[in-house]
N, C-alpha and C positions, 0 to 999 in steps of 0.2 A: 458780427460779420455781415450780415443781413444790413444791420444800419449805414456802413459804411459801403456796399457794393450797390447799397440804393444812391448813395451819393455820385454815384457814375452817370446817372440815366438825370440829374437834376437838373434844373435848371440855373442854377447857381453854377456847375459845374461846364455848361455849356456854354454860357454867356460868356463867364470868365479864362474862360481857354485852357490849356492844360499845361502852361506856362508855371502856375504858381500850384493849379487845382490836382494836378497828375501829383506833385511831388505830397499833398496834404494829404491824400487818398491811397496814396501807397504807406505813406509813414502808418496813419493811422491800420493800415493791414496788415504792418508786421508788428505792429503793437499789440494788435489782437490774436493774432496767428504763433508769433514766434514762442509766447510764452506755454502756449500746448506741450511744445516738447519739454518743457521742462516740469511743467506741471499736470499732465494725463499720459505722461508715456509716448513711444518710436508711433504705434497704433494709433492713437489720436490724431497723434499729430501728421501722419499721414494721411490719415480721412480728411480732416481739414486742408490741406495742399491741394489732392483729389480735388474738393470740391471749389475752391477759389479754381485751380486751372477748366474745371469743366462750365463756370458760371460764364455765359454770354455776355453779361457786364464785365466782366474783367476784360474778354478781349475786346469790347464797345470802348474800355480805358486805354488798350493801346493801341486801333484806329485814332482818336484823339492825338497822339504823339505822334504817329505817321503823317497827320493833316498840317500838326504847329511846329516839327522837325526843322524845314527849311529857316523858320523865321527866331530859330533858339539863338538868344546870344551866348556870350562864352560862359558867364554864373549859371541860367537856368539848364540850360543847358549838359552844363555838369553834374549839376542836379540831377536831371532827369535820368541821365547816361549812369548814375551811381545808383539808383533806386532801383532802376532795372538789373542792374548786375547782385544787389542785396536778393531782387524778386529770383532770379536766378541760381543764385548762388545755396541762398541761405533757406529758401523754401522750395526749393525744386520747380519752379515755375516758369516754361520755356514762353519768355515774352518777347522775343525778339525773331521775327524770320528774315528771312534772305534780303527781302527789299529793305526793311527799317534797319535794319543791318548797317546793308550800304548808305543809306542817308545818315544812321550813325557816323558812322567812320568819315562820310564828307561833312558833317560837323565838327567832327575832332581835329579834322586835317584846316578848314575853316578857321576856325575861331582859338586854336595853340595858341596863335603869341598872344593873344589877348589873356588869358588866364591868369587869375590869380592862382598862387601859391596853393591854398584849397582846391580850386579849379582844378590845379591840374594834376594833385594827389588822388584828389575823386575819378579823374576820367582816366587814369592809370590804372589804378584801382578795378575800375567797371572792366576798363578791358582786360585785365586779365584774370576774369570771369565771364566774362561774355566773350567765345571762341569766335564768332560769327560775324562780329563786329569786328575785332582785331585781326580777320583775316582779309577785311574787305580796306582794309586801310593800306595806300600804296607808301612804294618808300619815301618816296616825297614828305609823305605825310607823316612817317615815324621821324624821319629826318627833322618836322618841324618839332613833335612832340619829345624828342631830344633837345633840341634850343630851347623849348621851355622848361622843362627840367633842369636845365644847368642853369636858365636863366632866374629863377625862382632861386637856387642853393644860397645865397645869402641872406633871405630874409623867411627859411623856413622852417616852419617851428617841430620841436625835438618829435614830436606823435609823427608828424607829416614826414620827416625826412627816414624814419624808419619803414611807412607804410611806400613810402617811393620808391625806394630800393628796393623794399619785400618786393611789390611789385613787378618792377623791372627784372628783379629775378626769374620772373615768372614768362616774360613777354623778350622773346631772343631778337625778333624784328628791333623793337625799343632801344634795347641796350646796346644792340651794334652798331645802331645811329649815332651814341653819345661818344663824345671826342675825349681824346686825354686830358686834354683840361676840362672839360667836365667832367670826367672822374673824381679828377684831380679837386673842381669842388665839392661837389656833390661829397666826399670823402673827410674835408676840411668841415662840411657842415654837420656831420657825422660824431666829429672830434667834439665840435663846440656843446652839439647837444646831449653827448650822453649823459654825463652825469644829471640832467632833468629828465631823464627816460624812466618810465612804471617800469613793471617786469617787462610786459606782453612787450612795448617798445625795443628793448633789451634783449628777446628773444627775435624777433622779428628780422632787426637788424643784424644780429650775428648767422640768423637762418639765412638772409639775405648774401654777407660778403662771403659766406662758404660758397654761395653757387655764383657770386658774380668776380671775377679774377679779377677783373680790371679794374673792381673798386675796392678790391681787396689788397692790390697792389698798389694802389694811389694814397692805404693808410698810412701816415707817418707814425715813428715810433712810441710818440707822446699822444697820436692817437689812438693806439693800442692799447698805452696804459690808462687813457679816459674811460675804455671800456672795461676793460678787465675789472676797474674799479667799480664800474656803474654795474658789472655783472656779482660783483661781491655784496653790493648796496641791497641791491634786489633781487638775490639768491631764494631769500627767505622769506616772499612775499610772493611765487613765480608759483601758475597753477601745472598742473600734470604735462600738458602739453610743451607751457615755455620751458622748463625742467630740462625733458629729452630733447626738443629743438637746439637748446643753448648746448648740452652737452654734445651733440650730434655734431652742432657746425664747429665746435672748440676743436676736436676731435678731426678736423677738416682742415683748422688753417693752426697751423702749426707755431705760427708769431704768435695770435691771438691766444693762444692754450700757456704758451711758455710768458708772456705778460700776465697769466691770472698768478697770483702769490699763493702759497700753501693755505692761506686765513682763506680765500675764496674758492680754492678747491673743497674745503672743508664747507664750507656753505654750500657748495651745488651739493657735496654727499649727503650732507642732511637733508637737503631739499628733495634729491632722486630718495630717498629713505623716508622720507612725510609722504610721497602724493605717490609712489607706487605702488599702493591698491588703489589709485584710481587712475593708473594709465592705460589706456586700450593697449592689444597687441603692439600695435606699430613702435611706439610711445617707448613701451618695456625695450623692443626690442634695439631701437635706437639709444637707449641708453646704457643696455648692457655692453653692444659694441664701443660707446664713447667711453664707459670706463676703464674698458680692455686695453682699449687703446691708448688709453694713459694709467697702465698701470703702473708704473714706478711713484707716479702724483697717488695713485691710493694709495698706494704702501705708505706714504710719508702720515696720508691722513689717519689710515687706521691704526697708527705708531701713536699720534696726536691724540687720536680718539681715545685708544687704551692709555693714557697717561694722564687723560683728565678724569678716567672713572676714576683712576686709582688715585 
């Protein structure tokens, strides 16, 4: 950590602006940082957080992004807007205050239509993890970040269009700005890419059209069945978390539950039956209600179940 918060004060780092050097300087931080909690324990790894947020070089790194803010085009930019909401989000590090805030969010409102596809999954993303930012953003400006959103659904790939939605889930300004025919594709791109979706993708997305109606309603029936299928696919590769997620929001939208077939009910019950000892409260608790909630679908499974012990 010490090697990498010296590269804040360097000369290399000031010459070449915080355009390419902020995003090299953070990566490298959660390279170093992020693997604490998984490898010395909650205590470590919060002593480490503690000490990156109290280091004067850290906040010398995001002076730097307050000075080259104005002059971000719409990639670094995105960049930068996604690294801060990781620094945020994923290591507890409040890097962003009131003023870089508002120069966020007039970059985002800025440079929307220019974004690529990645762009503008990224800066969706940051915002809805960074509260501060997405609140300095006016309607105008969700307004744009809706046209790019729908403007991107054709050509956006299966990771992207689940973390967009997730997203938007999250951000109510965002999704009120998107029109029915942005649903309506953002919905279609949904269709095209599930069956190339991992778990987490699969879980994402389904956590997603539980809380958003309107893309939830713009599914077509053959899009329900692409998931149901992509949910049966990747039942049995889904960690603790996408497990109770998937069951949670199945549980939620009622087409989606009644599209999964008995053969992919029987994958989620083995899947909630593998990773629940390692679900936290929340987790267990989310998916004792999803299965309550479909319990005539367990009956069928546990009939299935005892029929192939014996």
């Amino acid at each position: 950590m010490e090697e990498i918060l010296e590269l804040v004060t360097s000369e290399e780092l000031v010459t070449s602006g915080v355009k390419v050097s902020f995003v090299h300087v953070v990566n490298e931080i959660i390279r170093l940082v992020k693997p604490a909690k998984r490898g010395t324990g909650e205590r470590s790894w919060q002593l480490e957080c503690n000490r990156l947020r109290q280091d004067p070089r850290f906040a010398q790194l995001n002076d730097l992004v307050r000075s080259q803010c104005p002059s971000f085009g719409a990639r670094e930019g995105a960049s930068v807007l996604h690294k801060l909401g990781v620094l945020h989000a994923d290591l507890g590090v409040a890097a962003v205050d009131e003023k870089l805030a508002a120069q966020l969010a007039e970059f985002v409102e800025r440079e929307a239509r220019a974004m690529s596809p990645q762009d503008v999954t990224n800066s969706l993303n940051a915002l809805s993890k960074l509260e501060a930012v997405a609140a300095a953003v006016s309607s105008s400006g969700w307004k744009r970040v809706a046209e790019a959103a729908e403007r991107i659904a054709l050509e956006i790939q299966p990771q992207n269009v689940a973390n967009l939605l997730n997203s938007l889930s999250k951000l109510e300004a965002a999704a009120a700005a998107v029109s029915q025919s942005g649903w309506a594709g953002l919905a279609e791109a949904a269709e095209r890419a599930a069956r190339d979706m991992n778990p987490q993708n699969v879980a994402n997305l389904l956590n997603a059209l539980c809380k958003l109606e309107a893309a939830a309603a713009a599914v077509s029936p053959s899009g329900w069945a692409a998931l149901a299928e992509a949910v049966e696919m990747t039942a049995g590769k889904m960690k603790p978390q996408e497990v109770a997620n998937s069951l949670n929001a199945l549980s939620k939208i009622e087409v989606a539950a009644t599209a999964v077939p008995p053969s992919g009910w029987k994958h989620l019950a083995e899947a909630a039956q593998r990773t629940v000892s390692e679900m936290n409260p929340q987790d267990v608790g989310n998916t004792l209600n999803a299965l309550r909630s479909r319990l005539a679908k367990i009956r069928i499974l546990l009939d299935m179940h005892e029929k192939d012990v014996h």
